[in-house]
C-alpha positions as CSV (number, residue, x, y, z in Angstrom):
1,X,6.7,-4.5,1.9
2,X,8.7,-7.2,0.4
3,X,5.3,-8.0,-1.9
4,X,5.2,-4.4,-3.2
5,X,9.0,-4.4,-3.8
6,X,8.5,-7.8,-5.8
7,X,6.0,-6.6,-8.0
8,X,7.5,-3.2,-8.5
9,X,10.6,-4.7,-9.5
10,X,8.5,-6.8,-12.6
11,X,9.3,-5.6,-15.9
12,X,6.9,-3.6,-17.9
13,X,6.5,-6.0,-20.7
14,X,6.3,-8.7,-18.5
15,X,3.8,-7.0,-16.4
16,X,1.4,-7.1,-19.6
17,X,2.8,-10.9,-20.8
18,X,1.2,-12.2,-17.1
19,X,-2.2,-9.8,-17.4
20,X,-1.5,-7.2,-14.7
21,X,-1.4,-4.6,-17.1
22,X,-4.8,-3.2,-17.4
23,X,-5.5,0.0,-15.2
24,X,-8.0,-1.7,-12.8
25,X,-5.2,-4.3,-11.9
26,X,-3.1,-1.5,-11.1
27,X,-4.9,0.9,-9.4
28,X,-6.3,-1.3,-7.1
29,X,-3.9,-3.3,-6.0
30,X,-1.9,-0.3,-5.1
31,X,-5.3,0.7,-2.7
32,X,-5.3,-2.9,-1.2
33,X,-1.7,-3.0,-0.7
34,X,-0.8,-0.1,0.6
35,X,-4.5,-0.5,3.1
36,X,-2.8,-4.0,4.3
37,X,0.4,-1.8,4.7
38,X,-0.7,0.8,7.1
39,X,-2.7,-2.0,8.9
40,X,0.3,-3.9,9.5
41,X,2.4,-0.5,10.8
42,X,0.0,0.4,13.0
43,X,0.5,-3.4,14.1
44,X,4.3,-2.5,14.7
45,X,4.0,1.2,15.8
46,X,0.7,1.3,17.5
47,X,0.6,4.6,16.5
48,X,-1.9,5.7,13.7
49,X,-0.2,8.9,12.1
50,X,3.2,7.5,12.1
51,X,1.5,4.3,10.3
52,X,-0.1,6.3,7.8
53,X,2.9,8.5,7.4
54,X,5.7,5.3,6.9
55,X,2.9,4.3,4.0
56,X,3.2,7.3,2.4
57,X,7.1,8.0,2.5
58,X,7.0,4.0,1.3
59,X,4.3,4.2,-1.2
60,X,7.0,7.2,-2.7
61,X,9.7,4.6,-2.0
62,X,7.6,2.6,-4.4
63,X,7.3,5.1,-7.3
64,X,11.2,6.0,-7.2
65,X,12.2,2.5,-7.4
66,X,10.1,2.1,-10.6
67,X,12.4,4.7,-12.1
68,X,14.9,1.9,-12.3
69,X,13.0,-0.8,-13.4
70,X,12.9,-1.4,-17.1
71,X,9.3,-0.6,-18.4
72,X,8.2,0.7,-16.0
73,X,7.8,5.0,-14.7
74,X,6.3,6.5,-11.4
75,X,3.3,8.4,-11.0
76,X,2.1,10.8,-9.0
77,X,-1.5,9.2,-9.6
78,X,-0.1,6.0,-8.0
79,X,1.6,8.1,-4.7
80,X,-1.9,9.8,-4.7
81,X,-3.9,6.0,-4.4
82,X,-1.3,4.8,-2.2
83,X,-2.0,7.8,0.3
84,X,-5.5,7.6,-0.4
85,X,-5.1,3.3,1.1
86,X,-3.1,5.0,4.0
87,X,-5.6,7.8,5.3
88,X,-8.6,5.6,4.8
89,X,-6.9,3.0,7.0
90,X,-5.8,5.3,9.8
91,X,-9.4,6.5,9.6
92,X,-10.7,3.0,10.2
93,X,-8.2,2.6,12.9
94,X,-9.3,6.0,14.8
95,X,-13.0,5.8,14.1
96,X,-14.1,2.5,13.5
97,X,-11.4,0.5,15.3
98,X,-14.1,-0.1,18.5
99,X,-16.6,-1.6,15.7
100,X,-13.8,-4.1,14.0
101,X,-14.2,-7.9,14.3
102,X,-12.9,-9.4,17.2
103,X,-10.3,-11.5,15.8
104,X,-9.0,-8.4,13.5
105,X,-9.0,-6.5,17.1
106,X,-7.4,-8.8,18.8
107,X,-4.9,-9.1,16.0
108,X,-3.9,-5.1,15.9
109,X,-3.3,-4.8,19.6
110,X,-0.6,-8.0,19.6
C-alpha cells in the first residue's frame, strides 16, 4: 500500500522526467500492484472476497488521491485494471491455490 501511495503521490511531469510515463508502464504496473495487493490481504484476512474487495475500495482510494496530486487525474480505466489484478488473484487463490508452489503456499497460510 505504502508503494502505491508513493507513486501516486509523484507529480505528473515528473512521472514523464523519470520514464514512467508511457501507457504500458502504467497500465501494468497498476495489474502487478494491485495482484501483489490482494495476495498480501488474503495473507492478512484469509478471506478471498474480502481481499479482493479491500483492493478494490483501495485501488478507488488510489484514483481519488490522484485528484490531489499535481499532474496527475483518475481514471476509471485504471479502477477497472486494478479490479481486473483483484478478481484474477482471488481467482488464483480459490481455483488454483492447491496447484501453487510450495513456498508461495506456505507463505499465504502464515
Amino acid at each position: 500500500m505504502v508503494t502505491i501511495f508513493v507513486v501516486s503521490s509523484i507529480r505528473g511531469a515528473t512521472i514523464n522526467e523519470i520514464g514512467l510515463g508511457k501507457e504500458s508502464y502504467h497500465i501494468n504496473g497498476h495489474f502487478v500492484l494491485f495482484v501483489l495487493l490482494c495476495f498480501s490481504y488474503y495473507k492478512a484476512t484469509k478471506s478471498i472476497l474480502l481481499s479482493v474487495l479491500l483492493t478494490v475500495i483501495y485501488g478507488v482510494l488510489d484514483e481519488l488521491h490522484q485528484l490531489f496530486t499535481s499532474g496527475r487525474s483518475s481514471s476509471f480505466f485504471d479502477i477497472f485494471v486494478d479490479s481486473i489484478g483483484a478478481v484474477l488473484s482471488g481467482l488464483i487463490l480459490w481455483k488454483l491455490q492447491p496447484y501453487l508452489p510450495k513456498k508461495l503456499k506456505n507463505w499465504l497460510s502464515k
